[in-house]
C-alpha positions in Angstrom: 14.2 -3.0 -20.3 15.5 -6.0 -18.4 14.6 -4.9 -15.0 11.2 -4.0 -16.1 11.1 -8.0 -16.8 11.8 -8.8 -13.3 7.9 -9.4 -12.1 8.4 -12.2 -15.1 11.3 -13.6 -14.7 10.7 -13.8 -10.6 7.5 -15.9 -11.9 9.6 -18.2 -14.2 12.4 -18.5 -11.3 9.4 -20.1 -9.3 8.2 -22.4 -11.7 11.6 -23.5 -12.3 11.9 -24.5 -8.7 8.2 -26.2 -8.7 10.5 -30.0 -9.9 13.1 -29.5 -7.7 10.5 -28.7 -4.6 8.8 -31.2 -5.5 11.5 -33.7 -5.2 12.9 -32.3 -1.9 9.4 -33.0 -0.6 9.8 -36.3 -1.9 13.2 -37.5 -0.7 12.0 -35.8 3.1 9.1 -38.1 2.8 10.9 -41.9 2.7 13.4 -39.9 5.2 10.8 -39.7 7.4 9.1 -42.9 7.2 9.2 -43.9 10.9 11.1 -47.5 10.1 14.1 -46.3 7.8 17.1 -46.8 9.6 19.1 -43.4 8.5 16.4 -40.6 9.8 18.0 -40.6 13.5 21.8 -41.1 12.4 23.4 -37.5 12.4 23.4 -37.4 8.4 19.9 -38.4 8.2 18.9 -35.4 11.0 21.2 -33.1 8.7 19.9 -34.1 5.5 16.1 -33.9 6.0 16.8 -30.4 7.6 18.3 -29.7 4.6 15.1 -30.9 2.8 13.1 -29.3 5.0 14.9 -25.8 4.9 14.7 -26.2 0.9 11.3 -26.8 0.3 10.0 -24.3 2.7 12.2 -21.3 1.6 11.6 -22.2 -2.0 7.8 -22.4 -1.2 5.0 -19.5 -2.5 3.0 -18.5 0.2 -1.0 -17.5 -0.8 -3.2 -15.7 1.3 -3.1 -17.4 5.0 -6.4 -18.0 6.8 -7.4 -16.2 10.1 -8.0 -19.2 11.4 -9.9 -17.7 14.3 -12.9 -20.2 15.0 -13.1 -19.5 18.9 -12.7 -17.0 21.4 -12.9 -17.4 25.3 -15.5 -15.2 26.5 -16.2 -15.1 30.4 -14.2 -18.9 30.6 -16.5 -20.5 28.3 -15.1 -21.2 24.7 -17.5 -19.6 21.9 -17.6 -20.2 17.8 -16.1 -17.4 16.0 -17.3 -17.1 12.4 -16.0 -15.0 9.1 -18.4 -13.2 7.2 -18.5 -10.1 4.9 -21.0 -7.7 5.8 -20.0 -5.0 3.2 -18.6 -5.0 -0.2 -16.1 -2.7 -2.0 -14.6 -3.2 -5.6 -11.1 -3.5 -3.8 -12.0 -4.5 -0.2 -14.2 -6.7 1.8 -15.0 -5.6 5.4 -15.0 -8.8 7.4 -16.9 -9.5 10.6 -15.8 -11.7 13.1 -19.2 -12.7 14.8 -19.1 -14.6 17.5 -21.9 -17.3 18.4 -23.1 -15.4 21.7 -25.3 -11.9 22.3 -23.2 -9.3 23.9 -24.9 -5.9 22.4 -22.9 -3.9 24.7 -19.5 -4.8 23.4 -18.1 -1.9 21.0 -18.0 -2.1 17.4 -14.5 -1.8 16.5 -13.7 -1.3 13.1 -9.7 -2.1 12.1 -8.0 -0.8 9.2 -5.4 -3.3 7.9 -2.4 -1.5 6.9 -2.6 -2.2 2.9 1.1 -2.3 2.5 1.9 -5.7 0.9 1.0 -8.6 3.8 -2.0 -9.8 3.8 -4.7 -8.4 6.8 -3.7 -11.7 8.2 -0.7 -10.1 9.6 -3.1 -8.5 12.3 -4.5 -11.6 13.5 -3.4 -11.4 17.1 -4.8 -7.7 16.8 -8.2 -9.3 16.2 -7.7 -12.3 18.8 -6.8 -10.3 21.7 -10.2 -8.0 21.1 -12.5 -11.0 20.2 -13.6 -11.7 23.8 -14.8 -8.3 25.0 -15.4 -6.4 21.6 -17.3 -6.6 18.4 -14.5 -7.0 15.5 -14.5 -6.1 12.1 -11.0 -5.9 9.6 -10.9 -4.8 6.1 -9.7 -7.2 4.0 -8.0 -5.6 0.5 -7.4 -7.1 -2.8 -4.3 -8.4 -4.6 -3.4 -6.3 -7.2 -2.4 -9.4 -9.1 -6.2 -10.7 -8.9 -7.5 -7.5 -10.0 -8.5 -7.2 -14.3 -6.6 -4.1 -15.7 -9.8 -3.3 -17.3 -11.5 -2.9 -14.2 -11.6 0.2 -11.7 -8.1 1.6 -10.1 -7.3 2.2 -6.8 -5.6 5.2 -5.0 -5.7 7.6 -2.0 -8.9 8.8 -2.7 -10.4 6.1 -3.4 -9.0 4.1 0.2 -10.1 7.2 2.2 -13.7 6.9 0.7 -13.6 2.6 1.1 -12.8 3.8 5.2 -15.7 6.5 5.2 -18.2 4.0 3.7 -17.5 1.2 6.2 -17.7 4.0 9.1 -20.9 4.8 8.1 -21.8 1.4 7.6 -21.3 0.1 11.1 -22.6 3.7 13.0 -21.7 6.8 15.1 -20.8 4.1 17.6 -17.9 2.4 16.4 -14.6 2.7 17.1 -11.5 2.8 14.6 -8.1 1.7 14.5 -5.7 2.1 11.9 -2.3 -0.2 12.1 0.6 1.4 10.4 -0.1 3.0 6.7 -3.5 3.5 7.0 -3.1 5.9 9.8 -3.0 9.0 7.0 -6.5 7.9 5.5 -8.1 6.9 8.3 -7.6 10.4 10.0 -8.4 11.9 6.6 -11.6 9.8 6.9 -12.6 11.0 10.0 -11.9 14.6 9.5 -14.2 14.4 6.5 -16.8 12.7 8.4 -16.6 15.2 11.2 -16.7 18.1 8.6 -19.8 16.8 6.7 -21.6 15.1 9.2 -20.2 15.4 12.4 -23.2 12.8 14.0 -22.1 10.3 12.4 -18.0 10.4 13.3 -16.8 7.4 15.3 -16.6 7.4 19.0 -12.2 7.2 18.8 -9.7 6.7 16.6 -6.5 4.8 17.4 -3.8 5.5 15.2 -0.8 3.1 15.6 2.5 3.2 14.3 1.4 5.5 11.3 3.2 7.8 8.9 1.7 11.0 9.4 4.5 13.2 9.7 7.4 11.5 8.4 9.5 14.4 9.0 9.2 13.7 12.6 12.0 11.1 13.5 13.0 9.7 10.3 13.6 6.0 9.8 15.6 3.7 6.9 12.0 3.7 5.3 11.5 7.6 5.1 14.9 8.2 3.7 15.0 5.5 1.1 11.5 7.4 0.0 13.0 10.8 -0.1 16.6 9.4 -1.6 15.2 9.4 -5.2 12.3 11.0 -7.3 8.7 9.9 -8.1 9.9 9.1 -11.5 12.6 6.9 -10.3 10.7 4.5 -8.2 7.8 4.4 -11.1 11.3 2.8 -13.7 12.5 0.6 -11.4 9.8 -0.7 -8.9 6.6 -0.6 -10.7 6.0 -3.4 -12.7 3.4 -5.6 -15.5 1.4 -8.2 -13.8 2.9 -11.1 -15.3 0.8 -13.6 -17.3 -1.5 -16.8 -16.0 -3.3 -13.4 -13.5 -6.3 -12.2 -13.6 -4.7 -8.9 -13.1 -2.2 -9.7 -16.4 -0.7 -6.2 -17.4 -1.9 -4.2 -14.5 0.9 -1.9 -13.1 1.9 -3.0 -9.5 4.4 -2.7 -6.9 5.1 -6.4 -6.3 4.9 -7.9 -3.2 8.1 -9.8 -3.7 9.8 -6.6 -4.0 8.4 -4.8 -0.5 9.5 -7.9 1.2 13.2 -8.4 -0.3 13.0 -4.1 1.1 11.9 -5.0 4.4 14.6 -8.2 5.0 17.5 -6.6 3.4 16.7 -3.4 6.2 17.8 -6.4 8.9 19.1 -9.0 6.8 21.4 -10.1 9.5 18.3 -11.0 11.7 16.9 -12.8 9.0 19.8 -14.6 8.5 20.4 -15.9 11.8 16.7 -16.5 12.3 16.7 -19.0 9.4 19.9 -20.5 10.5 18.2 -21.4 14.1 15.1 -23.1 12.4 17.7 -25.3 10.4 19.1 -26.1 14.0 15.7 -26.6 15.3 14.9 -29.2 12.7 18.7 -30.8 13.2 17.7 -31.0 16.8 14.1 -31.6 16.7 12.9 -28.8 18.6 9.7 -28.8 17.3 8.2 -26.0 19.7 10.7 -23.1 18.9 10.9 -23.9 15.5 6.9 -24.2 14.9 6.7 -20.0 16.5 9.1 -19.1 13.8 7.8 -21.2 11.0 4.4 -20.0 11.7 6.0 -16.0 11.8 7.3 -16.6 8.2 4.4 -18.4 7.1 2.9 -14.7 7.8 5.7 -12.3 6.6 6.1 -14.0 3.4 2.4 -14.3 2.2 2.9 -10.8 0.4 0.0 -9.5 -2.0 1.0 -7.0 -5.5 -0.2 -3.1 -5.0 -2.2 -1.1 -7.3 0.6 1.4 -8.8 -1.4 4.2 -8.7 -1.9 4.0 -4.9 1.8 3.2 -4.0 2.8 6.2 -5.8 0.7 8.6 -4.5 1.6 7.5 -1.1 5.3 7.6 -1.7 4.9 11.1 -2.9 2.3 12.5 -0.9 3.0 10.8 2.5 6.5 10.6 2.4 8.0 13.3 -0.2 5.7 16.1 0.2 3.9 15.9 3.5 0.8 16.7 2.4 -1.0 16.2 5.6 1.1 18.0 7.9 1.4 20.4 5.8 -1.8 21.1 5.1 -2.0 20.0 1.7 -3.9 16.8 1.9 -7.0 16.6 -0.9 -9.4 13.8 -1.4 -10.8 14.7 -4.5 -9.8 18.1 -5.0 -11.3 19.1 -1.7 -8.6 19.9 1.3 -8.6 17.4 4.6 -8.8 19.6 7.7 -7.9 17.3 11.1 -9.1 20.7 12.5 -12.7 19.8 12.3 -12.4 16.4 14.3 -14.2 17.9 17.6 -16.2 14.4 18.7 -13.6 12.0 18.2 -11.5 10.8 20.8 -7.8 10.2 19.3 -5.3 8.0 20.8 -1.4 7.6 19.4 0.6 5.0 20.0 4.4 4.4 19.0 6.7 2.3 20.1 10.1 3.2 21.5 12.4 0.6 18.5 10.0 1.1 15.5 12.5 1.2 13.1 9.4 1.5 10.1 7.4 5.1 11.6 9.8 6.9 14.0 9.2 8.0 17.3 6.7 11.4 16.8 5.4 10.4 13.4 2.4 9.6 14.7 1.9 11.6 18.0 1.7 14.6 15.1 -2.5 13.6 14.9 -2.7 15.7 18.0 -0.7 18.6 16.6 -3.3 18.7 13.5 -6.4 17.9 15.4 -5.6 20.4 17.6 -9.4 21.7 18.3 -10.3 18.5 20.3 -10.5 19.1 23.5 -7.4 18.0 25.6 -9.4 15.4 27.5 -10.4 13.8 24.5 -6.5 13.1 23.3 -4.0 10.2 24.8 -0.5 9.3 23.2 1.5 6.3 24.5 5.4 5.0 23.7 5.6 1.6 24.4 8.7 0.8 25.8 11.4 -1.9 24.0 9.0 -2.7 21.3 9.3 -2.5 17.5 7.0 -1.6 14.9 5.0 -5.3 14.5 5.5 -5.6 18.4 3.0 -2.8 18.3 -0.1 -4.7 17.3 1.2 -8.4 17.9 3.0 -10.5 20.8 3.6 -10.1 24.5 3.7 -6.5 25.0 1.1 -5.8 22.3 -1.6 -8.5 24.5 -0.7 -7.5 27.9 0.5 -3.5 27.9 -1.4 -2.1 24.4 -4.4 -3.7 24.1 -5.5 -3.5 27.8 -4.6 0.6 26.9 -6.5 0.7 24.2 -9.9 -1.1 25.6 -9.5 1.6 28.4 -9.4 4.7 26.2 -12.6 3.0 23.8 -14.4 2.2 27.2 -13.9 5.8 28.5 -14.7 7.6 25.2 -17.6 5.3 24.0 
């Protein structure tokens, strides 16, 4: 009974800490006032990192902005602004339109891995494909935010949110699922192809996704197979707490997926926040903005619907349903085998330590009536999982890849 009061007493533990924030915030304040005579002596450096490192770690995160009001296109700097061209009861799909005519730049349609972060967490996905291509992201709903009198959401009901926006943007576009919603996306598509093959997207880009987890298993895939479906529904699903719109709803919290996700490289963490506590000791204000604006990002975390999370957990990564051959959206088997038209690109990275090397090269395996000309798989080298759609690599070795295999197939 006490751990089922976790969601509530992780909400009281926060609003316990709002006073004692608050004064840290304070205290940091007359420490940086630019005439007080301690803030550059060694124990007023020390003390307002202290400060600093308090109030920040302490802080909630909401849901971050894009932030993404310009591109460069051609050299010449051009507006960039949000709008939602299509509505679902638990996702937006967002458009990025960009103050300039360019009707021969492909629709791309990204699927934002609905997996606790925001669909912030792909904003350097979007950014390196504003300049050249016509972006659009879902954007899903916080569990927390949702009414529990209102509609659910599960598998079936993400793979048809994914068919709808297809067909909303054309037989033109081009989709790319990050991470989790690799398994719906192809499922979306292999519908779509089955029903009305016309109107299936031009490629699919699946990156980093779970669907065959039997394929190179990771800490992730184990932990999901370690214990039954009944276990993780007792100890990880839990009651919205109150003051939410989504009061008594059934969730897996956010705060929960990312304690999971630090504790798999806790020492990482560790030493990462011990450098920005440096940084600010120092002043290094360029190395310790770049990670400060990282976990801005990783710990802006939204609730899940408990229905979804469970039937992922036992469909994805217990049973194997895809693979397998056992994937149904409502009732009605998923065959990969009728995706003829679309062009399918894999991509994995060689440290993924989330979806293991294979996991997702399996597409081809399933799709296996598309022609071979019309299938491309690529291991990036040295890079983990989030290094797969963000950073360095991601910017100057995937994306160009990916704009290639779109600009052949589309």
């Amino acid at each position: 009974m006490l751990y089922q009061m976790l969601y509530q007493v992780y909400e009281m533990q926060r609003a316990a800490l709002g006073p004692m924030r608050m004064a840290a915030s304070g205290a940091l304040s007359v420490l940086d006032l630019p005439f007080n005579p301690l803030r550059e002596t060694p124990l007023g450096r020390f003390s307002a990192a202290a400060l600093d490192s308090f109030e920040h770690t302490t802080r909630s995160f909401g849901k971050p902005a894009f932030g993404l009001t310009t591109t460069t296109i051609d050299g010449e700097e051009v507006a960039v602004h949000e709008e939602v061209v299509a509505r679902r009861t638990w996702c937006d799909l967002l458009h990025f339109r960009r103050a300039t005519d360019r009707p021969r730049d492909k629709r791309v349609l990204m699927v934002a891995p609905m997996s606790g972060h925001y669909a912030t967490l792909l904003r350097g996905t979007v950014k390196a494909f504003l300049p050249d291509h016509d972006v659009y992201i879902t954007d899903w709903r916080d569990a927390r935010d949702m009414p529990v009198f209102g509609p659910g959401f599960d598998l079936d009901d993400y793979v048809d949110d994914v068919i709808a926006f297809i067909h909303h943007l054309g037989p033109d576009c081009h989709v790319m699922a990050v991470c989790q919603p690799a398994v719906p996306v192809l499922a979306a598509v292999s519908l779509i192809s089955a029903d009305t093959p016309q109107a299936a997207p031009r490629t699919m880009t699946l990156i980093g996704g779970p669907i065959d987890t039997r394929e190179g298993p990771t800490a992730v895939n184990n932990f999901a197979t370690s214990r039954n479906l009944d276990w993780f529904h007792r100890n990880v699903i839990h009651r919205v707490p109150t003051n939410n719109i989504g009061f008594m709803r059934e969730v897996y919290p956010g705060f929960l997926q990312l304690a999971g996700f630090m504790a798999m490289n806790l020492d990482r963490h560790v030493e990462a926040h011990w450098q920005m506590f440096e940084h600010l000791v120092k002043g290094d204000g360029e190395p310790l903005a770049s990670k400060r604006a990282f976990y801005n990002e990783y710990r802006a975390v939204m609730d899940l619907p408990a229905e979804y999370y469970l039937q992922t957990i036992q469909r994805v990564f217990q049973e194997h349903h895809l693979p397998r051959g056992m994937f149904r959206h409502r009732d009605r088997v998923v065959e990969p085998v009728a995706i003829t038209g679309t062009a399918i690109l894999t991509i994995e990275g060689e440290r993924d330590d989330i979806s293991g090397i294979g996991q997702t090269r399996a597409a081809h395996a399933l799709a296996h009536n598309l022609a071979s000309s019309k299938r491309a798989h690529w291991e990036q080298p040295e890079v983990g999982h989030y290094g797969l759609f963000n950073g360095r690599r991601f910017n100057t070795q995937i994306a160009p890849r990916i704009k290639g295999f779109m600009a052949e197939h589309g």
